[in-house]
N, C-alpha and C positions, 0 to 999 in steps of 0.2 A: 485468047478468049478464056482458055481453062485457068488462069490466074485471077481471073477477074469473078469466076464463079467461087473459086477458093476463098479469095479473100471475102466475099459477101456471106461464104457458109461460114468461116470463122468469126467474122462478126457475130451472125446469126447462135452461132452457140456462143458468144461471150454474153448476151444478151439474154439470153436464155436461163442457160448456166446459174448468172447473177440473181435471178427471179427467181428461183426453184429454191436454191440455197440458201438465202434470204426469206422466202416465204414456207417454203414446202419442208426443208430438215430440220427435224424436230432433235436432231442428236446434241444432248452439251456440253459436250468435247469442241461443237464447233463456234468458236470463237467471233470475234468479226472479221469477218472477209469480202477483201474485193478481188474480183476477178479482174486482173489487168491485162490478158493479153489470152490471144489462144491461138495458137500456129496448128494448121492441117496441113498433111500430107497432100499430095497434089490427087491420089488414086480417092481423100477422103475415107483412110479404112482408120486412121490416127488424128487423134489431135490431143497435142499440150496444151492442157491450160495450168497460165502463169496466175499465181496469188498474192497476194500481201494481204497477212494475218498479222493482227496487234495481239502484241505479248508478248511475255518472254520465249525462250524455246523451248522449253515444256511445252508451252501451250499451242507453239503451233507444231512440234512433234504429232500431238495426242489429235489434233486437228487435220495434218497430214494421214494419221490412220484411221481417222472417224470420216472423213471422206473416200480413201480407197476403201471402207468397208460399206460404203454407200454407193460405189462406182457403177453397178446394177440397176440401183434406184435411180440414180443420176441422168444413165445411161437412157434407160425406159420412158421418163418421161421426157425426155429429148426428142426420141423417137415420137411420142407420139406429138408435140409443138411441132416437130418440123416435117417437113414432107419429104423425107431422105430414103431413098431405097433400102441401103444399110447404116445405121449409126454407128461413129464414128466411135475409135475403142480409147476413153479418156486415160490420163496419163498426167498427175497432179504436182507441178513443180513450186518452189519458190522464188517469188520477183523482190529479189531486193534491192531492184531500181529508187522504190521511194527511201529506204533508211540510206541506201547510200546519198542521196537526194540533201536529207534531209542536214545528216553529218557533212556535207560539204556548206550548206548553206551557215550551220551554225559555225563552221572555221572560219567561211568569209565574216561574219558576224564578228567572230572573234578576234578579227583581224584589223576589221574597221573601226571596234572599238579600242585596239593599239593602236590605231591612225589618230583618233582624236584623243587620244592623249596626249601626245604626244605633242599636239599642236598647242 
């Protein structure tokens, strides 16, 4: 039963999270960001959330510190969207699930365009 609360409160701040930082930070250091994932700890005193930031790595460096130095702001208005006893103490990683993603598609790409050649 406590996995199934976990997982609904992580949703709950990917969900969250996305809106805030999209509407509410006004820093422009940050870049475009999607929140793609957010794992909590099971006590909910933690949780990682995963990014994909377009740009180069400058830019999502400068994006990685213009969000830990928002991590308060972030935090606060978390606390008040959600009805959580204690909010959860964020922890800002990068998901490069999509560029990996996207460099295997363009090999197969490049691969199928050797196939028709070849024919």
């Amino acid at each position: 039963m406590a996995k199934i609360r976990v997982g609904r409160v992580s949703e709950q701040i990917k969900k969250e999270l996305s809106q805030i930082i999209q509407l509410e930070l006004k820093d422009p250091r940050i870049g475009f960001i999607t929140v793609t994932g957010v794992e909590t700890t099971s006590d909910l005193s933690q949780a990682r959330v995963y990014l994909s930031v377009l740009g180069s790595d400058e830019q999502k460096e400068a994006t990685l510190k213009a969000l830990d130095k928002a991590n308060g702001f972030l935090r606060s208005e978390l606390g008040k969207r959600m009805k959580l006893r204690h909010t959860p103490e964020l922890q800002f990683k990068f998901d490069s699930s999509i560029e990996y993603g996207s460099r295997i598609e363009s090999l197969l790409g490049e691969i199928n365009s050797g196939n028709d050649a070849r024919s």
